[in-house]
C-alpha positions as CSV (number, residue, x, y, z in Angstrom):
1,X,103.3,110.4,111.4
2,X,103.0,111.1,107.9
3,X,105.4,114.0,106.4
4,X,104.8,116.8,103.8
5,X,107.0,114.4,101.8
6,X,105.3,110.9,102.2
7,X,101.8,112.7,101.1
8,X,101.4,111.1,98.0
9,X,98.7,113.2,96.8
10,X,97.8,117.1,96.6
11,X,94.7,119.2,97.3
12,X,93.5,121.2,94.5
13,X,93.4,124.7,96.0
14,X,96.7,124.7,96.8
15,X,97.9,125.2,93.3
16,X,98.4,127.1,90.8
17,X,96.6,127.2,87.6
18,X,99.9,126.0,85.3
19,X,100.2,123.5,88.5
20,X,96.5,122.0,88.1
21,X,97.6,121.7,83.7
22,X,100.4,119.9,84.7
23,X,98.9,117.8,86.9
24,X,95.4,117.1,84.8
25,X,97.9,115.9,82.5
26,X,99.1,113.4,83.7
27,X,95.3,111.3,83.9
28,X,95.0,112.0,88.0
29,X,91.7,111.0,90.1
30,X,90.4,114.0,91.3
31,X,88.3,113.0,94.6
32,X,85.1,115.7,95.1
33,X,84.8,115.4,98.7
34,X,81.1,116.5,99.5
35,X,80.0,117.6,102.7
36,X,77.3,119.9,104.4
37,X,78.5,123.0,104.9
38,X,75.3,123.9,107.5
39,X,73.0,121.0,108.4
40,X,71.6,119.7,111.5
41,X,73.2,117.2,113.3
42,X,70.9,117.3,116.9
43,X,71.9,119.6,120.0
44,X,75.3,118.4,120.3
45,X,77.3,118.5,117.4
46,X,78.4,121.6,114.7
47,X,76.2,122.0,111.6
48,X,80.2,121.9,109.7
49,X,80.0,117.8,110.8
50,X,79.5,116.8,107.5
51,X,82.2,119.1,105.9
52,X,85.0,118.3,108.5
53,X,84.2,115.0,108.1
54,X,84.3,115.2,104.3
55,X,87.2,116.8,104.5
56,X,89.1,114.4,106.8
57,X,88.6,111.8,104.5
58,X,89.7,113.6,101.4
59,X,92.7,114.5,103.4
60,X,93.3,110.7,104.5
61,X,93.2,109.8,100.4
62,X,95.8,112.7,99.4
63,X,97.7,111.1,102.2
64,X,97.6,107.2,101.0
65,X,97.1,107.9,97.3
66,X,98.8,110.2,94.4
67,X,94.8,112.2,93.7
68,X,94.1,115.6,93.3
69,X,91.5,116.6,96.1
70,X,89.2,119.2,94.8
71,X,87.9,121.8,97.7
72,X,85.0,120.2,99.6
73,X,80.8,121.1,98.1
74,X,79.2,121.9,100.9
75,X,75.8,122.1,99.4
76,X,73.4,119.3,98.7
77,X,70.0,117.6,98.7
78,X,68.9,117.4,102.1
79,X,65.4,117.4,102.3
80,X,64.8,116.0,106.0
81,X,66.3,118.8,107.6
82,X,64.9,121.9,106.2
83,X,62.8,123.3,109.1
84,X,66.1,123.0,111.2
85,X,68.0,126.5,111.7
86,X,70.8,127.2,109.6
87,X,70.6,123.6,107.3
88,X,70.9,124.5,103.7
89,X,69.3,122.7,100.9
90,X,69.1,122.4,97.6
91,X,66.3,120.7,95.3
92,X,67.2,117.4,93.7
93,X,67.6,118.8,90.4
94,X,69.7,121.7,91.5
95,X,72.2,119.3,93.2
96,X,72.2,117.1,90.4
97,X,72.9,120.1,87.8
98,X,75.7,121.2,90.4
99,X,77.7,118.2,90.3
100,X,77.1,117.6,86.3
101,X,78.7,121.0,85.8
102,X,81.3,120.7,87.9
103,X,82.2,117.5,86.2
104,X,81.6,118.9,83.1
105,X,84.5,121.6,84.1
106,X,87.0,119.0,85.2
107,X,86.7,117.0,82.2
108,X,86.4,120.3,79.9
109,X,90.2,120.6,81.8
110,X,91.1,117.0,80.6
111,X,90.0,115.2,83.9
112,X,89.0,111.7,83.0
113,X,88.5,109.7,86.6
114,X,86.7,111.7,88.9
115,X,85.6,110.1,92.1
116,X,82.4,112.0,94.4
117,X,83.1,111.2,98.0
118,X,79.8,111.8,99.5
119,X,79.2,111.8,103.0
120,X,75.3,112.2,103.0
121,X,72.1,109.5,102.7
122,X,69.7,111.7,100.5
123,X,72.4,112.3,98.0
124,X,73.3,108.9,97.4
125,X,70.5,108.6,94.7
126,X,71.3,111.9,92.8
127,X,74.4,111.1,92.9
128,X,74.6,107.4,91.6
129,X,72.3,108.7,88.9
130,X,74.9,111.8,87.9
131,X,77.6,109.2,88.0
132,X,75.4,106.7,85.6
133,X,74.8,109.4,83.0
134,X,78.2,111.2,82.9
135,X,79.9,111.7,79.6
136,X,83.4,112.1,78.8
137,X,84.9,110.9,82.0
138,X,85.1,107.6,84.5
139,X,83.0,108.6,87.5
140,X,82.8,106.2,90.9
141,X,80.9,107.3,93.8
142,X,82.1,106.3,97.1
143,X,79.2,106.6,99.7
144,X,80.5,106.9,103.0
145,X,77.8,104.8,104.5
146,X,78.9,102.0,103.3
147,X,82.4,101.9,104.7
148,X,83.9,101.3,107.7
149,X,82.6,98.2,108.4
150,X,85.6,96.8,110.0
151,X,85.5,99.0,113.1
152,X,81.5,98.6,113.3
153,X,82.2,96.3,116.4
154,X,83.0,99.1,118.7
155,X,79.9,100.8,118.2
156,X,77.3,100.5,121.0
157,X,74.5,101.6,119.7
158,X,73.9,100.7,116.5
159,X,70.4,101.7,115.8
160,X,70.0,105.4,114.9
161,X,72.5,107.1,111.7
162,X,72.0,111.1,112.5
163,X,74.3,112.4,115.1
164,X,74.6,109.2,116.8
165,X,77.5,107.2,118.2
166,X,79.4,107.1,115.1
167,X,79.2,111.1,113.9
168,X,79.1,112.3,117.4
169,X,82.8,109.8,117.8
170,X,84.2,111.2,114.5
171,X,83.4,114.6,115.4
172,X,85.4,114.0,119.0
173,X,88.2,112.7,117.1
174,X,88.6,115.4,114.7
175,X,86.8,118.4,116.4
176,X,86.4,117.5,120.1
177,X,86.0,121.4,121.1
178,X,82.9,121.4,118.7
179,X,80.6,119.0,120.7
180,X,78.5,119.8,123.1
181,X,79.2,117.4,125.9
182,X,76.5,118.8,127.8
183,X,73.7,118.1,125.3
184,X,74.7,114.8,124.5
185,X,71.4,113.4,126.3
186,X,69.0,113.8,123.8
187,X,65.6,114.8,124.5
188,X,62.6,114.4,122.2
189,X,62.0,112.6,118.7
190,X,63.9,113.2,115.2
191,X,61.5,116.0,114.3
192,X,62.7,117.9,117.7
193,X,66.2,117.6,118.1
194,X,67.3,116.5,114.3
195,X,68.8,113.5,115.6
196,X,68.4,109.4,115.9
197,X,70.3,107.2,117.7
198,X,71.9,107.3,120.8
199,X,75.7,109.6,120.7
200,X,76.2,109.0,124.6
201,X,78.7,106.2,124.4
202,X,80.6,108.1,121.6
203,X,84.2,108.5,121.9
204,X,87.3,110.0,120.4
205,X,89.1,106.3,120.1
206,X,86.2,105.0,118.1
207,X,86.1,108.2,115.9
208,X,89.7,107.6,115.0
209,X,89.3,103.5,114.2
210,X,85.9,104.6,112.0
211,X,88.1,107.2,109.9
212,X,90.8,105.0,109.7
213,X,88.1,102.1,108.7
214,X,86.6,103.8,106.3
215,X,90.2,105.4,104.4
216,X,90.7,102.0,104.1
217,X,87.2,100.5,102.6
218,X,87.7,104.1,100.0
219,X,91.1,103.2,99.3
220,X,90.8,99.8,98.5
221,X,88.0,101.1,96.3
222,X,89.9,103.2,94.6
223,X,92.8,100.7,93.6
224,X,89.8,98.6,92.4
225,X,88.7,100.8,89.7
226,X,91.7,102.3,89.0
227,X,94.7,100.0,89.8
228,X,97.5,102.6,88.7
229,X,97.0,104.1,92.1
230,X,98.1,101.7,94.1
């Protein structure tokens, strides 16, 4: 069980402003978790899934490393899923002039490593492209996609990416009260239900081992680029 006093590192909103100096300081990695707020994610799961699981991981990486989690951005360039109720969405170059700013306001503060921890597919481009051109900081862009490999065994059904065995089992590990275990048939195409892949064989164990997975991949990243950390 990790311990208020094993965390190693510290999410942003929980301090003060003489508290965030201090620490900016000192050369941290602030991790910018970012997450949909409101998007689709089929009949079964929340349209928070994104955030939560944003979230989850940002709160894994305060836990293993000594960063500064910044509050999770829940807004992004999600252009698939704007006839679905309640998704927000923002134009490419909106998104992209969002997360340029906020950099610019953590290295205006003295931030020089920032890392985006994105949890989407559409924002992968804008995002690699914001990292690319950044000035005045050290900017790596961990895509969620692309981790967790070690715990891709357990997965069934491997064919799909949207609200499919893998959300649908992160969702029952962190959130279980938030699926709809009663919609977990899916009925219709993509362009009905905002869905692809099959979520029945999802479960909370394999939710846990992906998180876990992933931490690690994100971690190991981390110490990578920036070998202090570790």
């Amino acid at each position: 069980m990790t311990t208020r006093s094993t965390i190693k590192g510290v999410w942003l909103e929980d301090l003060t402003w003489p508290e965030a100096k201090a620490r900016f300081a000192a050369n941290p990695v602030v991790v910018v978790p970012i997450g949909a707020a409101a998007k689709a994610h089929g009949p079964h799961l929340p349209l928070k899934t994104d955030a939560i699981t944003a979230r989850a991981l940002a709160q894994a990486l305060v836990e293993r490393l000594p960063v500064i989690a910044a509050p999770v951005l829940g807004f992004g360039f999600y252009p698939a899923f704007t006839s679905f109720a309640g998704s927000q969405h923002l134009s490419v170059e909106t998104f992209k002039a969002l997360v340029r700013e906020l950099i610019g306001s953590f290295t205006a503060h003295g931030v020089k490593r920032i890392a985006l921890l994105n949890t989407g597919v559409s924002t992968e481009k804008p995002l690699d492209e914001v990292a690319a051109a950044a000035a005045g900081g050290d900017v790596l862009v961990l895509h969620m996609r692309l981790m967790g490999q070690a715990a891709e065994a357990l997965i069934e059904n491997k064919s799909g990416g949207h609200a499919d065995e893998r959300e649908t089992s992160v969702v029952l590990a962190l959130e279980p009260r938030s699926v709809r275990l009663d919609k977990l048939a899916l009925e219709g195409p993509f362009e009905v239900t905002g869905a692809t892949g099959d979520p029945r064989r999802a479960t909370a164990f394999k939710g846990e081992r992906l998180l876990a997975a992933r931490t690690s991949d994100m971690v190991a990243a981390l110490a990578r680029r920036w070998p202090d950390l570790s």
